[in-house]
Every structure is written in C-alpha cells, then in structure tokens.
C-alpha positions as CSV (number, residue, x, y, z in Angstrom):
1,X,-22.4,12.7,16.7
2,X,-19.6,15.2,15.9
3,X,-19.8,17.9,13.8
4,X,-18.0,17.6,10.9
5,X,-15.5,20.2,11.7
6,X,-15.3,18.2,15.0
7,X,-14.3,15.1,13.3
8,X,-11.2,17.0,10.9
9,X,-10.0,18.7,14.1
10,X,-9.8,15.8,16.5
11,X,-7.8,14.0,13.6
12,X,-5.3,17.6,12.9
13,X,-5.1,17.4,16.8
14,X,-4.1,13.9,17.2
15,X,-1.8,14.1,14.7
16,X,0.0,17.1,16.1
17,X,0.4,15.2,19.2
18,X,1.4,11.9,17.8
19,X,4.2,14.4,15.8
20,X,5.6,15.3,19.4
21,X,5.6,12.7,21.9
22,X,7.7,9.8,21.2
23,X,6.3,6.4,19.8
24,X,5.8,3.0,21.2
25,X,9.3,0.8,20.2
26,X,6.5,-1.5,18.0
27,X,5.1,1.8,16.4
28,X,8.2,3.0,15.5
29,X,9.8,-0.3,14.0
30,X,6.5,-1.3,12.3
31,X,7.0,2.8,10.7
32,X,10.4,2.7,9.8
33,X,9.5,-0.7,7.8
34,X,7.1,0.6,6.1
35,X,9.5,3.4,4.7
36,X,11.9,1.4,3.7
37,X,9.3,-1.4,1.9
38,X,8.1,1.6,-0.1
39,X,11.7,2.1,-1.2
40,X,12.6,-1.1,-1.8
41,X,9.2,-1.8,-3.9
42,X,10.0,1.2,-5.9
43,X,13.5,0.0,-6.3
44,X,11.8,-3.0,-7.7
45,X,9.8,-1.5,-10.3
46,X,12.2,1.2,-11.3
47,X,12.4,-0.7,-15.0
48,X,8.7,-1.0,-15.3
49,X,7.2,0.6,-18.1
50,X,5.1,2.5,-15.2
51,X,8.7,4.3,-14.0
52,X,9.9,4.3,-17.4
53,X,6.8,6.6,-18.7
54,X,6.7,8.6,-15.9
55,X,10.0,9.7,-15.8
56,X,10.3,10.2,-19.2
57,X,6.5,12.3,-19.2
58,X,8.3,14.9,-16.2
59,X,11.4,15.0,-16.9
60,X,13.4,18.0,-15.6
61,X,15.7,18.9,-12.3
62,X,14.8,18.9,-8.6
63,X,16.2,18.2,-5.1
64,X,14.2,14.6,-4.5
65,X,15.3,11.4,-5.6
66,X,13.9,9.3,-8.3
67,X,14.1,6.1,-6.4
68,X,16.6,3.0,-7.5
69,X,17.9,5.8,-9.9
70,X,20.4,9.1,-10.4
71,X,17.5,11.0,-10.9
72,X,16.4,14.0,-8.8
73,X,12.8,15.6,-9.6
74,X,10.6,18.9,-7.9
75,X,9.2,17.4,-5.0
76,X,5.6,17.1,-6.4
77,X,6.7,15.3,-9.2
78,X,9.2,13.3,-7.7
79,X,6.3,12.5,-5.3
80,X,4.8,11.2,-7.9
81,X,6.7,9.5,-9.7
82,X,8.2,7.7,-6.7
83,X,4.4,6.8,-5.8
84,X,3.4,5.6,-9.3
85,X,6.9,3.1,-9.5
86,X,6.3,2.0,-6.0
87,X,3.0,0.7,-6.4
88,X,3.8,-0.9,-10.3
89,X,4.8,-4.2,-9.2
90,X,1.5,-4.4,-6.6
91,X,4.3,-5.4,-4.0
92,X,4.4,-2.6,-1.4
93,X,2.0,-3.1,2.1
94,X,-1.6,-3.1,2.6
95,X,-3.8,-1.8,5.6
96,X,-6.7,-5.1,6.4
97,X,-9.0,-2.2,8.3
98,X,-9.5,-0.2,5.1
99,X,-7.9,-2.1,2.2
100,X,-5.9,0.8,1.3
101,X,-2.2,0.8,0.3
102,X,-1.3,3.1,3.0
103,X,2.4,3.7,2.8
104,X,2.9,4.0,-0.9
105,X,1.3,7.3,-0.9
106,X,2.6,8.4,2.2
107,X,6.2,7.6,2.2
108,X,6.9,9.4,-1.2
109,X,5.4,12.9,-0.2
110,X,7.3,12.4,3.0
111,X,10.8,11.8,1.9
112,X,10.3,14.4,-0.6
113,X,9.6,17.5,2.3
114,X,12.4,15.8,4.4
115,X,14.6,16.2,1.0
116,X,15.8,19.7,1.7
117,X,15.2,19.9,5.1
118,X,17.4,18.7,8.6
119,X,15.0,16.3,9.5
120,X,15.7,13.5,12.1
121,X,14.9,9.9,12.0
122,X,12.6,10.5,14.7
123,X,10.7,13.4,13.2
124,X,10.3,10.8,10.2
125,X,8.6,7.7,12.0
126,X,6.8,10.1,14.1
127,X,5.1,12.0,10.8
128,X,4.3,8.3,8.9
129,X,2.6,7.8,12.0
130,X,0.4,10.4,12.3
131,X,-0.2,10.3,8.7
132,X,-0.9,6.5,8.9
133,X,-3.1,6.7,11.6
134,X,-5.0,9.9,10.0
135,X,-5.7,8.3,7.2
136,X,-7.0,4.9,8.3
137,X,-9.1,6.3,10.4
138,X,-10.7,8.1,7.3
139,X,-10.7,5.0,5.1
140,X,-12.3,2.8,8.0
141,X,-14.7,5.5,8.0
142,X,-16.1,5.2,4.4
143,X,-15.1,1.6,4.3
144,X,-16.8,-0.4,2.5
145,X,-19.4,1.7,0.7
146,X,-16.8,4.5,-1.5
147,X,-15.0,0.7,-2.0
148,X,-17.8,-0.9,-3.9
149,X,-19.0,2.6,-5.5
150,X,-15.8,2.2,-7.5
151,X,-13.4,4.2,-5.9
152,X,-9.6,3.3,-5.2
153,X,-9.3,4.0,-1.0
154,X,-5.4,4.8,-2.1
155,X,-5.8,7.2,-4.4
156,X,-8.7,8.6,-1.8
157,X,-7.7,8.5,1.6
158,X,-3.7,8.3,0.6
159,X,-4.1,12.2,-0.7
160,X,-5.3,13.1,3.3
161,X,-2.1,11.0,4.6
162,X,0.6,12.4,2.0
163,X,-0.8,15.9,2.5
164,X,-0.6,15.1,6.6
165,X,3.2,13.2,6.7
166,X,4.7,16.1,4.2
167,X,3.3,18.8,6.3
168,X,4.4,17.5,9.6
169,X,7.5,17.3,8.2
170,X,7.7,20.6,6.9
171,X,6.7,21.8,10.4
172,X,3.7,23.4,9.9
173,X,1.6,24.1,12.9
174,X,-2.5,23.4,13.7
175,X,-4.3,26.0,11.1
176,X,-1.8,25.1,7.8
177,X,-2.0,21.3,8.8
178,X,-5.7,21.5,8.3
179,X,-5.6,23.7,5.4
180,X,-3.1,20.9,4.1
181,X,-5.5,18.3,4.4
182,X,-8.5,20.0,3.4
183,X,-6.7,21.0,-0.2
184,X,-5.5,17.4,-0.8
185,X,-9.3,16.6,-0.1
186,X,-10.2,18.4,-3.4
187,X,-7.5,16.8,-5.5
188,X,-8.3,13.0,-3.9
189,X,-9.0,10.3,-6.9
190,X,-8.6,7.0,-8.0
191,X,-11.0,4.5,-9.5
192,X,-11.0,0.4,-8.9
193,X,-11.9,0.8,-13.3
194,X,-8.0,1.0,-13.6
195,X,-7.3,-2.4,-12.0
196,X,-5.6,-4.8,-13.7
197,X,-4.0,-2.1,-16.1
198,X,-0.9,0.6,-15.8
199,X,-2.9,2.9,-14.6
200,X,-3.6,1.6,-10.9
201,X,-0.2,2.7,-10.2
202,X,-1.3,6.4,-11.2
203,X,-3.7,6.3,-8.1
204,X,-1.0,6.1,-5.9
205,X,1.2,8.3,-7.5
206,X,-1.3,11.1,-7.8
207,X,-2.2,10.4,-4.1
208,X,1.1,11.3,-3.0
209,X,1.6,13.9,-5.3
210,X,-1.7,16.0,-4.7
211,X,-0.4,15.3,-0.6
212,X,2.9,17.0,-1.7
213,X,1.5,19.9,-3.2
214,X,-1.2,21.2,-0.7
215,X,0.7,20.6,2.1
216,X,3.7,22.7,0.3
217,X,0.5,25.4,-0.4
218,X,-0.1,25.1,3.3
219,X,3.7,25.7,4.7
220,X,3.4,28.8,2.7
221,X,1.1,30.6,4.3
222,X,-2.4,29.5,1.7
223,X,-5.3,30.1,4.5
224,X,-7.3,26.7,4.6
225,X,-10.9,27.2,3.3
226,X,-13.3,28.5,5.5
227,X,-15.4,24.7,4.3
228,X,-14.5,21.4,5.8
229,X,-13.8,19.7,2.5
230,X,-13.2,16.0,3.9
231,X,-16.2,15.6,6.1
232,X,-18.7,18.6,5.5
233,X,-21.1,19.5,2.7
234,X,-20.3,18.2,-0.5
235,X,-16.8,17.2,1.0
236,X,-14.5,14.1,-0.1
237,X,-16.5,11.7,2.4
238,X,-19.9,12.7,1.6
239,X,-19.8,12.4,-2.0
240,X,-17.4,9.6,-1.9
241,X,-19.7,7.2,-0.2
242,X,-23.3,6.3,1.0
243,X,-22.0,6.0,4.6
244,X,-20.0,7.2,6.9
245,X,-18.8,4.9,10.3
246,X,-18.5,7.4,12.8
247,X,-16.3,5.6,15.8
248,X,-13.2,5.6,14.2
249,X,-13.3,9.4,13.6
250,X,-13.9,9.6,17.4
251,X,-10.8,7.6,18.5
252,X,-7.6,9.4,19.8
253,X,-4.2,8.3,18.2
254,X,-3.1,5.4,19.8
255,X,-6.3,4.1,21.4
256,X,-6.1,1.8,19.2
257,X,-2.8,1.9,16.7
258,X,-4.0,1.2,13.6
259,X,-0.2,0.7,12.5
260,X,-0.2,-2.4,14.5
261,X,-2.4,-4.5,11.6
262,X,-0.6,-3.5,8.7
263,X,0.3,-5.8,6.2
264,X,3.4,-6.7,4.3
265,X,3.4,-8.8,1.2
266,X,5.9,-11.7,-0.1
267,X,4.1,-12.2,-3.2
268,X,4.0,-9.2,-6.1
269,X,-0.1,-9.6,-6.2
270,X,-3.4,-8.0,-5.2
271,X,-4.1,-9.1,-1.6
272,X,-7.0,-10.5,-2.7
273,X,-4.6,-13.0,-3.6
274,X,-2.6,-13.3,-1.4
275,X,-4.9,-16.3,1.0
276,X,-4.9,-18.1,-2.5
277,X,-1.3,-18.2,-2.7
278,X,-1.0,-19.4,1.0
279,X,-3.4,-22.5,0.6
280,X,-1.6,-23.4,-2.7
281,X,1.6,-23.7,-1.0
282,X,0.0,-26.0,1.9
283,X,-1.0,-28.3,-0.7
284,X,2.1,-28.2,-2.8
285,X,4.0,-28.6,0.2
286,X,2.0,-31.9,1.5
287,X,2.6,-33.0,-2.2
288,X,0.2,-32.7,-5.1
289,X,-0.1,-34.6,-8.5
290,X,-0.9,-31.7,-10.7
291,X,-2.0,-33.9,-13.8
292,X,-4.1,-36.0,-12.0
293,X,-6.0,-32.4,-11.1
294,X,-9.1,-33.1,-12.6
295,X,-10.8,-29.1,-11.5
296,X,-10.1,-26.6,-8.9
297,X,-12.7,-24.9,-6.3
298,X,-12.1,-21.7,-4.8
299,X,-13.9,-19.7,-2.1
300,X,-13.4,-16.6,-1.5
301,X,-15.4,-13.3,0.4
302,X,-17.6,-11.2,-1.9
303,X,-15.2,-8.2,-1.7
304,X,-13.1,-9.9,-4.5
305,X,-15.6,-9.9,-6.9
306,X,-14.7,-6.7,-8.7
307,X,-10.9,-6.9,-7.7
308,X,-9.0,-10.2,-8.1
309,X,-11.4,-12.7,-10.0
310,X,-9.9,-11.9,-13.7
311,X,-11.2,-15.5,-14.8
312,X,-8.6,-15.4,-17.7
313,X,-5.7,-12.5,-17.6
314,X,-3.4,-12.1,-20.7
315,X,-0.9,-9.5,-19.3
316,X,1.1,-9.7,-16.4
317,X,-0.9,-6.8,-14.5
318,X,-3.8,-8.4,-15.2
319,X,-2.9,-11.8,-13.8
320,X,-2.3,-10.1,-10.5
321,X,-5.6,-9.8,-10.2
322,X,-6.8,-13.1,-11.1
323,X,-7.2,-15.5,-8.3
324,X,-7.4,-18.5,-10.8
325,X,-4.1,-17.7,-12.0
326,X,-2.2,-17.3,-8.3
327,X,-3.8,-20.6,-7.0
328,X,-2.7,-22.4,-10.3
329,X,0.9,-20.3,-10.6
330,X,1.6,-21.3,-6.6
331,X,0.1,-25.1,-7.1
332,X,3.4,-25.1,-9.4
333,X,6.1,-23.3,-7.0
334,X,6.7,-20.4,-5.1
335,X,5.4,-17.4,-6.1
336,X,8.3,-15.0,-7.7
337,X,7.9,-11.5,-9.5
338,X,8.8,-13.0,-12.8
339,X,5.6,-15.2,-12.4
340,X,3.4,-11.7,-13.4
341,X,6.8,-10.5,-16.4
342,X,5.8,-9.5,-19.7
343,X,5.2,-11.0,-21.8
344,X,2.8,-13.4,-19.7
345,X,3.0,-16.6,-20.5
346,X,1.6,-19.6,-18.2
347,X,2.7,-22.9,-18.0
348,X,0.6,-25.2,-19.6
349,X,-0.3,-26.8,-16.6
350,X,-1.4,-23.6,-15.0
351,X,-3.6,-22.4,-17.8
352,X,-4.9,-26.3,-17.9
353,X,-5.6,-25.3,-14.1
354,X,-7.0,-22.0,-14.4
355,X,-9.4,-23.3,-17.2
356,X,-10.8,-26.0,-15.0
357,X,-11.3,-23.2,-11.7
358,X,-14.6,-22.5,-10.4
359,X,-15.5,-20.0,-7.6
360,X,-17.9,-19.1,-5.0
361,X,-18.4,-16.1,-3.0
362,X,-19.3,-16.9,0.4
363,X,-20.4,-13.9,2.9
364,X,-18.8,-16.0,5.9
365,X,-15.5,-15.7,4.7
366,X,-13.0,-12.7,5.9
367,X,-11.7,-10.1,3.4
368,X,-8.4,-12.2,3.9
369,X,-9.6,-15.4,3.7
370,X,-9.8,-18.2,1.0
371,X,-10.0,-22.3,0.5
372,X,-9.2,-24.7,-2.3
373,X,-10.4,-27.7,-3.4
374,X,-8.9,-29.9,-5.3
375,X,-11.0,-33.1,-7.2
376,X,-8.8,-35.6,-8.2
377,X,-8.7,-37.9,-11.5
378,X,-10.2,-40.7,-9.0
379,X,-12.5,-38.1,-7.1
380,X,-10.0,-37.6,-4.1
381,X,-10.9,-34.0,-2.6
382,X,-7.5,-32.3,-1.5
383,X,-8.5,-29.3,0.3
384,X,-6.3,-26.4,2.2
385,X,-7.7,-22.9,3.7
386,X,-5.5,-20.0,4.6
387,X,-5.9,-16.6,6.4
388,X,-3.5,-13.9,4.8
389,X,-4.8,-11.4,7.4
390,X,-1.7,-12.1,9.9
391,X,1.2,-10.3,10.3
392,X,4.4,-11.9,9.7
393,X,5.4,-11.1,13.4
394,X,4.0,-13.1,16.9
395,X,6.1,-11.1,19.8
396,X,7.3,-8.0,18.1
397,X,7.4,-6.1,14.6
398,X,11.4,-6.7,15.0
399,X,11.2,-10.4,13.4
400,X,9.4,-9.0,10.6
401,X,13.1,-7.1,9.5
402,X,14.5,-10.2,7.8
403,X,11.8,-11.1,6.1
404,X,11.8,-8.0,4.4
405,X,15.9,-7.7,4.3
406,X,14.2,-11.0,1.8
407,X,12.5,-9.0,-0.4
408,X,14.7,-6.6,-0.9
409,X,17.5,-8.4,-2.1
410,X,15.0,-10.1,-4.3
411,X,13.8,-7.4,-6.1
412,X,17.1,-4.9,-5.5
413,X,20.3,-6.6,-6.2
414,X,20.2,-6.2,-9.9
415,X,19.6,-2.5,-10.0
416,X,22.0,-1.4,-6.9
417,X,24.1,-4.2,-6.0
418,X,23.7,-6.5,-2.5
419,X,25.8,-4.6,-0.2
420,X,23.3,-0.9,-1.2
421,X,20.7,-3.1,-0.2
422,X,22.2,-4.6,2.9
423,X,22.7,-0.2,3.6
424,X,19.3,0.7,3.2
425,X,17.8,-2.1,5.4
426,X,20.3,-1.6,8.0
427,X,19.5,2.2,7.8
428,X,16.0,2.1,7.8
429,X,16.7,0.0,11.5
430,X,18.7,2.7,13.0
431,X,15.9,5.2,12.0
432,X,14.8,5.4,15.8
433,X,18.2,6.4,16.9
434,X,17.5,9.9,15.5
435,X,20.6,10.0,12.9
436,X,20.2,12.9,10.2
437,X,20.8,12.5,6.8
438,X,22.2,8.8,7.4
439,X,21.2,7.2,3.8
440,X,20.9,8.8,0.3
441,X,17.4,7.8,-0.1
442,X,16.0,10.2,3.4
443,X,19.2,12.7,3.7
C-alpha cells in the first residue's frame, strides 16, 4: 500500500505529465465536449432563479464571463457562479465510475484562469484532462461509502479537479500544484441533504470556486502545507468515508482513461433517472394505452434510494429526482426541460401514473439500470428495461458532436440566438487545433 503522500504525488505527477504530452484524438474530443456542454448547460439555466440569485448575491466587476450573459465577475466568483448556473437545470454530464458531475466544477475554474491568460486550445483539453482524470481517480477511491454517508462526490472530489485544471492552466509547476490541491482539500463540501432543492447547484459552484481560489493561492507563491490534506491524517478522504479503494490511486494517467466513460445527458434529470426515461420511451414507442394503465412497477439498484425516488415531488427540482415522475412524464412524450418548469404541474395522467407506482430495489441491478412494468386494465404485463450507462458514441466520441449541437440549440437559442450557438459548438470542435482566444466564452 502507498503512503499517503505516495498516493497525492503519483496523482500531481501524472497530471503534470498528462499537461505536456499531447492527448489521444478520443481524449481530446471527449474533453473539448465536455467544455462546451458545461457552457451550453449554463447557458441554459442562466434565467433560473439559481443564476438569478447568484449574480445578484456577488455582484461587482471582473475579467471572467458570467456565462449566456454580459456579465464579467473576479474569477472566484465568476467560478462560482458559472458552477452553480451550470449545474441548475441537472443537465450537464456525469462520470458512471464515481457518480460525480465531473465537468461542471472543472470547466468553470478553468475558463476562469485561462480568462486573462494566452492560453491555447491545446493547453485547455490537456488541463480538463488531467483534472478529470485526478479527480475520478479520487472519487472511485471513496466511492461508494462518502456517497451513502451523505456527502455530494461533486462538491467533494470536484474541489481537487477545479483546484488541479485552474492551476495547470495558470502554469504552476510540481510543489504549487500540490499545494493547490491540498488547500481545495480543506474547503471540499457538499451534502446529498440539498437534493431536490436550489441548493444542489451550490455544491458545484462552491466546488469550482474553492478550486479557483487555492489554486490562484498556489500560483502565488502560498507553500503547500507540510500535511497531506486529501489522503493523510484527518485529511478529505479519511474523514469523508469509511473506506478507501486503493487501485485507482495506483494507476498512471491513461492506463486506463477514465474520460472514456463519461456520460452526457438528453434529458434535464438526475441520472438516476435517466434508465427510467429510456424504458418509457421503448414502450411509448411500441405503443401504449395510458388509460388502460391500471399500475406501474419499477426496479431499480439500491443506490437510488436516497437520490431519485421522491415518491410525490411538488416543484420542478424536486421532480427531477423522482423516478415515478420521469417514468410517467416519458410514458406521455419525450422528455423536454419544460417537463421540470415552475410552476410544476403534471398532467393528470402522469400524476394518475405516479400515484399508482410501486418500486423495488434489487442489488442485481447496475447503478444505471432500471425496468418497468406495466399491468394493464385486463392484466396484460407490458414490460421494457434500459441501461443508461452507454455512451452516445460506438466508433468514436466524434458522433457524439451532433447530438450535443441538439441540446444546445434546445436550451440556447432563446438567450443568444442560433447562429451564437452554431459558434460555440463549431468552436469548441476546432479546440485541438490549438487556436488562442477563438470564442468569447475561452478567449
């Protein structure tokens, strides 16, 4: 077993590497999608009440952008504001190895250090790799004990990978990067208490702001503590769960890519969800009666238990964490953003449908996985099971762009207008090409 200095080091190490050799074509597509979901997501939600408090809590004048807005912010705040709007619509990507929202804390402390600096498009995929890798490994770590403790793995792990993608960017070298990571250690929070409210969006936000700040501590010149504060004594893994999986911590960047299984949504919900909404569609597809619905069965793994099984949601944040509700909401149709809007008000036939849902929690059953049942007026059984643990992708990360070019003029057009969004997604592509300052949301 490493020591736990061991373990931090191999991870700075790594990083540093990762930061200066070039990336696999699939790395650096699957990265440069992942910073421009976070912007579109953010984009999205920059009308919520979430962005709307926010901005008007920290108001004030800065360098960084205020996302789908003409506001600029310090880069710690910016950071997060940028994190807390991005994650308010429960719409940007999700990592299957940890169950973290990795890029939501990530991408907003690392656009903000790249804000005043000459940074390439290189140097950006490069550092949200490093960072994403960093901080899975962590999460996969303590995964799933801090989990079912009660702590949020975004607002935990996402402080290490701000704190690592901001400090990469700011081109710190071996001892600050460490001291970066160790200081976002001590500022690392975020409880599962706040699902289903405003205030899961804070997680994120305060994950990439905390990153922000002790990596901008680090690039000027604050010695790292003498402590490991992430894997040592009383550190952030020690007292943030009951154990700790050791391989992951042992594996070299790369060996494998962790990148390589993250997750994009379609559908503005926990991911808990998200196998719900996938069987529902089967069965609306092949053609479904809904009044002849006498009740609805749903299995799902245990892991939802205390995240996505709100039997009977009244608010639209609420409802995305209520299984009942997606299964009934995507019997009906597709699944859209205003399904969640405020003030939330079902269909009939979905809260006849939600009130007539059962569910069992079956240990066989993936993280990702789910079935429904259907019983019939005449005791027909209509039954579908999906898996929404598979990427969107079969050859390479490159068919995933449309998809997301999708989204983007789903949730974008109103705020900026179809041709902006047609600019950011065609920017964010070109991002391996090594432009500088090529779009207004990285220049």
């Amino acid at each position: 077993m490493q020591s736990s200095s061991g373990r931090l080091d191999l991870l700075v190490d790594e990083a540093l590497r990762v930061m200066r050799s070039p990336l696999p074509s699939d790395i650096a597509d699957l990265a440069a999608q992942a910073i421009s979901d976070v912007i579109i997501c953010a984009i999205g939600g920059a009308d919520g009440p979430e962005a709307r408090a926010s901005r008007a809590a920290f108001s004030g004048e800065g360098s960084v952008r205020i996302w789908g807005t003409e506001e600029f912010r310090d880069p710690v705040t910016a950071a997060f504001i940028n994190g807390v709007t991005a994650h308010s619509l429960d719409y940007d990507d999700w990592a299957p190895g940890s169950g973290a929202h990795p890029s939501v804390a990530i991408v907003p402390a690392l656009l903000a250090a790249a804000a005043s600096r000459d940074v390439t498009g290189t140097q950006l995929l490069s550092a949200y790799a490093a960072a994403y890798e960093l901080q899975e490994r962590v999460g996969l770590s303590i995964s799933p004990s801090h989990y079912e403790i009660g702590f949020h793995t975004t607002g935990i792990v996402g402080a290490l990978g701000a704190a690592c993608a901001a400090a990469l960017i700011l081109g710190v070298d071996r001892a600050p990067l460490r001291a970066a990571i160790a200081y976002a250690a001590t500022g690392a929070s975020g409880l599962k208490s706040l699902f289903g409210s405003a205030g899961k969006p804070l997680n994120a936000g305060n994950a990439a702001s905390v990153g922000m700040r002790a990596a901008l501590l680090a690039s000027a010149g604050l010695a790292g503590p003498a402590a490991d504060t992430v894997f040592g004594p009383q550190g952030l893994v020690p007292t943030h769960s009951t154990s700790v999986d050791e391989p992951p911590l042992a594996e070299p960047f790369g060996e494998p890519w962790h990148l390589r299984r993250l997750l994009f949504k379609f559908s503005s919900a926990c991911f808990g969800t998200h196998g719900s909404i996938m069987a529902a569609d089967v069965l609306r597809t092949e053609g479904i009666d809904l009044e002849r619905v006498a009740s609805v069965h749903i299995t799902v793994p245990p892991i939802t238990q205390t995240v996505c099984t709100i039997p009977d949601p009244r608010t639209g944040q609420e409802a995305k964490f209520s299984v009942a509700f997606t299964t009934a909401a995507a019997l009906e149709g597709p699944m859209t953003t205003a399904r969640f809007s405020e003030p939330f008000q079902p269909s009939l036939t979905a809260r006849r449908l939600m009130d007539s849902t059962t569910l069992t929690f079956d240990d066989a059953y993936a993280k990702t996985q789910t079935a429904i049942s259907l019983t019939l007026d005449d005791g027909t059984i209509r039954r579908a099971e999906a898996d929404a643990g598979q990427p969107r992708w079969s050859v390479h990360p490159e068919e995933q762009w449309e998809p997301l070019r999708t989204k983007a003029h789903d949730l974008c057009d109103a705020r900026i207008g179809a041709d902006s969004v047609d600019r950011l997604v065609n920017a964010a592509r070109r991002l391996h090409l090594n432009e500088r300052g090529h779009h207004e949301y990285w220049a």
